[in-house]
C-alpha positions in Angstrom: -21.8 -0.8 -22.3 -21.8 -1.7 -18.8 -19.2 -0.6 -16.3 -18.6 -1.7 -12.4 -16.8 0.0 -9.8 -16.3 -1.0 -6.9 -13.5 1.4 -5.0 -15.9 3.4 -2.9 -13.1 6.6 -3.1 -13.4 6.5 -6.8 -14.2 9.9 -8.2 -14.9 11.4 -4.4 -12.7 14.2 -5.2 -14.1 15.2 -8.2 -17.2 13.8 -10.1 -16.8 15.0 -13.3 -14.9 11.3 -14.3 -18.5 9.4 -13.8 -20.0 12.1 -16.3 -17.3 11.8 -18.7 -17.4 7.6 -18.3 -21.3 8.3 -19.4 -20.9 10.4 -21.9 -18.5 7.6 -23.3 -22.1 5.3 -23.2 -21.0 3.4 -20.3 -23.9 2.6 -17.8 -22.2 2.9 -13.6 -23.0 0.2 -11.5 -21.1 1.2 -8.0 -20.3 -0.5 -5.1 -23.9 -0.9 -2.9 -22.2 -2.8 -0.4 -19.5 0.2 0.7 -16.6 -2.0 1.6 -14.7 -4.8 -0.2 -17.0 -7.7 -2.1 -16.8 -10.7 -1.1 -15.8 -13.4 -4.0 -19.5 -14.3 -4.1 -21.1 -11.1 -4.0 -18.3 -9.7 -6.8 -19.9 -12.0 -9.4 -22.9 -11.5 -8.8 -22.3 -7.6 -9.8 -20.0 -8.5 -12.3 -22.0 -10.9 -14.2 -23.0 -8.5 -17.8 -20.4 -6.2 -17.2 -17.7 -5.0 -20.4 -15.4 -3.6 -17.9 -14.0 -3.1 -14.3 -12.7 -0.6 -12.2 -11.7 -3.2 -9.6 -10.3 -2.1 -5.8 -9.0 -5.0 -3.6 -11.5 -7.4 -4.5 -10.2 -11.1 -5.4 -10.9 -11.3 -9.0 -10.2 -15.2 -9.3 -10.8 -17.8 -12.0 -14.0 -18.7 -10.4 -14.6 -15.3 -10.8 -14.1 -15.0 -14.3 -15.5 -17.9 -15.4 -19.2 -16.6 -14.7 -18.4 -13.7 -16.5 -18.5 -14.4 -20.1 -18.8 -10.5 -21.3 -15.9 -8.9 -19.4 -13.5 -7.1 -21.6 -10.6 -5.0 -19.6 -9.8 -5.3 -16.0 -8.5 -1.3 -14.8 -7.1 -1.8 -11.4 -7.8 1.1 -9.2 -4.0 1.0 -7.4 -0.7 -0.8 -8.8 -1.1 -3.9 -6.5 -2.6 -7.2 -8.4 -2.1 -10.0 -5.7 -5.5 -9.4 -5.6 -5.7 -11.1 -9.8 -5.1 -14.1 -11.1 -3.1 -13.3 -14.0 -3.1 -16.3 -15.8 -6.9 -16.4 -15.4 -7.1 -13.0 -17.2 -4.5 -14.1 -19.9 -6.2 -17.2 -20.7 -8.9 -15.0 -21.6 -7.3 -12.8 -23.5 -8.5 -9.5 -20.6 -6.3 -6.8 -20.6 -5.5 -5.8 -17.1 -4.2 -2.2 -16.7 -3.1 -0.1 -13.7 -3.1 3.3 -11.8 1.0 3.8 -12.2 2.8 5.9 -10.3 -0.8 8.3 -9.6 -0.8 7.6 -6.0 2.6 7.3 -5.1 3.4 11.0 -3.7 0.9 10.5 -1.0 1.5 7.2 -0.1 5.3 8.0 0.7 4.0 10.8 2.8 1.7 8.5 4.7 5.2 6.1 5.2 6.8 8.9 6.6 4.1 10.1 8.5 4.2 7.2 10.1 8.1 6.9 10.6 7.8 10.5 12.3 4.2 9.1 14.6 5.7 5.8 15.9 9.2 7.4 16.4 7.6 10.2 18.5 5.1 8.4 20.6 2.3 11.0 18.8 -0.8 9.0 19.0 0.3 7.6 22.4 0.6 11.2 23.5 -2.0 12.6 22.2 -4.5 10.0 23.8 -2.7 10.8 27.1 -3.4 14.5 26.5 -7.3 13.9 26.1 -7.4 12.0 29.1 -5.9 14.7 31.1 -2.4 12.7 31.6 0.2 15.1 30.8 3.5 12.7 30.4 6.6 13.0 28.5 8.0 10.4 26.7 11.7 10.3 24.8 11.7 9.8 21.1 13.8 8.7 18.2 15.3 10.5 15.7 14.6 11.1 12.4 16.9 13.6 11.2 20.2 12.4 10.5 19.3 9.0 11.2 20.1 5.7 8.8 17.0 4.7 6.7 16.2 1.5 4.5 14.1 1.4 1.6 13.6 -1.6 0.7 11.9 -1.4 -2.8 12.8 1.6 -5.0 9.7 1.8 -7.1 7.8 5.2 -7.5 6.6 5.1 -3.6 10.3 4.4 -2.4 11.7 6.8 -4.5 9.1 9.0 -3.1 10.4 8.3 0.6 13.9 8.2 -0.1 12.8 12.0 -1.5 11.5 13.3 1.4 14.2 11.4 3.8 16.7 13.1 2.1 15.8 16.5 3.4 16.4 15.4 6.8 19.7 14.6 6.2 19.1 10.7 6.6 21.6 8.1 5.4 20.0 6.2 2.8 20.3 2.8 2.2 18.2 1.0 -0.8 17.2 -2.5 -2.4 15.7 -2.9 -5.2 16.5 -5.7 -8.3 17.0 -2.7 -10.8 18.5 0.1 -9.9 17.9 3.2 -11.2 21.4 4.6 -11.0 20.8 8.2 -11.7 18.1 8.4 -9.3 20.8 6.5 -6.7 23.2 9.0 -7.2 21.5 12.6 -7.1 19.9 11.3 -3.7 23.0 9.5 -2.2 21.6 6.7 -1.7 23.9 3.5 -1.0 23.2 -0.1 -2.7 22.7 -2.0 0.3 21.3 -6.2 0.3 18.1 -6.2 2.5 20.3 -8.1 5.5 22.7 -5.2 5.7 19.3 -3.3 5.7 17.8 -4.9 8.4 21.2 -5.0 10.2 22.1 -1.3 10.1 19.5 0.9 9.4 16.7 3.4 12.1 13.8 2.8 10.1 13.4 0.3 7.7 10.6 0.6 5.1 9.1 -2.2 2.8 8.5 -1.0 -0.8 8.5 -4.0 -2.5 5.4 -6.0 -4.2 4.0 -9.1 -2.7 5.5 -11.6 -5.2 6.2 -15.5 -4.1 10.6 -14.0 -3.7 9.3 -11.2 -1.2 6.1 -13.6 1.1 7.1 -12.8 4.5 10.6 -12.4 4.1 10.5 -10.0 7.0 10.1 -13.3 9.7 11.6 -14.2 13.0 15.0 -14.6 11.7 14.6 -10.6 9.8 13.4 -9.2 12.8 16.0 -10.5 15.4 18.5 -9.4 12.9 17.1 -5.7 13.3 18.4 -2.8 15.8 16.3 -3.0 19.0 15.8 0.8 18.3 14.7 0.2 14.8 11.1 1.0 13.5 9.9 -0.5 10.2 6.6 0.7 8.0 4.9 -1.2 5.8 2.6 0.5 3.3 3.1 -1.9 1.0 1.4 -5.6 1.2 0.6 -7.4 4.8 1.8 -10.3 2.8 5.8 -8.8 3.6 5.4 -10.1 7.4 5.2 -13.1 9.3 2.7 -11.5 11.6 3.8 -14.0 14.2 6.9 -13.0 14.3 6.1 -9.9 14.1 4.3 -9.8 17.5 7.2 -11.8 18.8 9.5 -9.0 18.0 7.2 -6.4 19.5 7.0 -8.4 22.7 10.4 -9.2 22.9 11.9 -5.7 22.1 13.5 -7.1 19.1 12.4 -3.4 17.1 11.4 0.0 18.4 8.0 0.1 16.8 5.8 -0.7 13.6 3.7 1.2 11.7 1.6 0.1 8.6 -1.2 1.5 6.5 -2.2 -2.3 5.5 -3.2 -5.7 7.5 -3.7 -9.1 7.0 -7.7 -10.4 5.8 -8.7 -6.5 5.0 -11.2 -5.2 6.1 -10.9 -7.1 9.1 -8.3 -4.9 12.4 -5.9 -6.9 13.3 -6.8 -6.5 17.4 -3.5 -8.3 19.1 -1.0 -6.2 16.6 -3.4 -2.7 17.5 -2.5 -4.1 21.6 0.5 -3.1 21.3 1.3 0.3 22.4 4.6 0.9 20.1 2.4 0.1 17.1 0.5 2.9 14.7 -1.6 1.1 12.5 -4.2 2.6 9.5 -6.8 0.9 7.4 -5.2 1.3 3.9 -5.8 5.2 3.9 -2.1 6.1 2.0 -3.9 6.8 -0.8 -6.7 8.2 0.2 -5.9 12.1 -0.6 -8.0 14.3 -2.8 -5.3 14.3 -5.4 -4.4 11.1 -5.4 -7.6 10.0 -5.6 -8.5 12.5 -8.5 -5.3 11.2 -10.4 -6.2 7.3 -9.9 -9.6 8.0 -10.6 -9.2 9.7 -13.9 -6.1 7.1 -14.9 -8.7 3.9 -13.9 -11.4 5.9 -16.1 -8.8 6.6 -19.1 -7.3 3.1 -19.1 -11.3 1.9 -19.8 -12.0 4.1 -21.9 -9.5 3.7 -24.4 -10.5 0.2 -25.0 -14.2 1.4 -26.7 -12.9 4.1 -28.7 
């Protein structure tokens, strides 16, 4: 049986799950490239394969189509914007996902960031190691109004965490979890009333057709001009145009995101900005989180050749 990979942080943290995915009979072909495939070069690895452990590779129709002998499709993540779903059911491939394994440390990284772009930290500390000692005043965390917009297991993680700093918490989501909503306080809020009221707003939510830059010119004129919003979620969320607009114009505070538009590539006019933080998809990319999506992705092959 013959296995690709092609997450480069799969089994980093502990390699013991490509042992036990060869003791299973499964040859490993990895990722010789180290960084996302391009549709072309994807095939080309994928062709003879039984299985995947995709990343963020497009796995498209073309895709598929030139390769006959593929069996399951284990995401490496939850996202699958990256799949064409109806390619994969026309085929009869059962896709499967990492669910909930990552979550924890991605709603640390969104919070992270809240606390980095509300404090000016990386500003400050490049001013410090340049030998520029200057003060700048920050925002508040504690105590202040915060948006979740999305209350899946990564929002549920930051409303969580939020909560111990005595924030206000509004949520959206289309089904709420109502026990959840009540032992954390949190208030039902529409994502206008969101935008609206709320210090930091932070998008949870998955990029489906309903959610493709929903945060646009309108969204962000409709925001605080002290308000920071986080995206660790899809790029897809923003109109990135309006996004520098608001930025430029003072419309919001600040922005901080752990994802881009055409990864791998850095977005350079959103990095200008000096109220922006910006990481290259990291959220995930702890030891246990990656030991927990690695062995889940490995499992969710596995027991398809039992």
């Amino acid at each position: 049986m013959n296995l690709l990979i092609t997450s480069n942080s799969f089994g980093s943290a502990d390699k013991s799950v490509f042992e036990k995915l060869e003791n299973a009979g499964f040859t490993i072909t990895t990722n010789k490239y180290k960084r996302i495939m391009t549709e072309e070069e994807l095939t080309e690895e994928l062709k003879g394969k039984d299985a995947v452990i995709l990343g963020t590779e497009v796995l498209s129709e073309k895709v598929l189509e030139q390769c006959p002998d593929l069996k399951v499709v284990s995401r490496y993540g939850v996202g699958c914007d990256n799949i064409d779903m109806e390619a994969l059911k026309k085929r009869n491939i059962p896709l499967e996902i990492t669910r909930g394994a990552n979550s924890d440390a991605v709603a640390d990284h969104a919070v992270a960031l809240m606390l980095n772009v509300a404090h000016h930290i990386n500003t400050a500390d490049a001013h410090m190691k340049e030998g520029i000692w200057k003060k700048e005043t920050s925002l508040d965390l504690n105590e202040s109004k915060v948006g979740i917009i999305g209350l899946g297991a990564i929002g549920k993680g930051v409303a969580k965490r939020v909560s111990g700093f005595g924030c206000e918490i509004y949520g959206f989501d289309v089904y709420y979890d109502e026990a959840f909503m009540e032992e954390y306080h949190i208030r039902k809020a529409d994502v206008s009333t969101i935008l609206k009221e709320c210090d930091f707003i932070t998008l949870h939510v998955p990029a489906t057709p309903e959610f493709h830059q929903f945060m646009n010119e309108e969204a962000f004129k409709s925001c605080k001009n002290t308000a920071i919003v986080i995206n660790t979620a899809r790029a897809d969320l923003v109109d990135h145009d309006a996004l520098y607009k608001a930025l430029e114009n003072g419309w919001i505070a600040g922005y901080g995101a752990d994802v881009m538009k055409d990864e791998p590539q850095v977005d350079t006019k959103l990095a200008s900005y000096p109220n922006t933080v910006l990481t290259p998809h990291m959220g995930a990319v702890t030891t246990g989180a990656i030991k927990k999506v690695s062995e889940m992705a490995a499992e969710n092959v596995l027991k398809y050749f039992k």
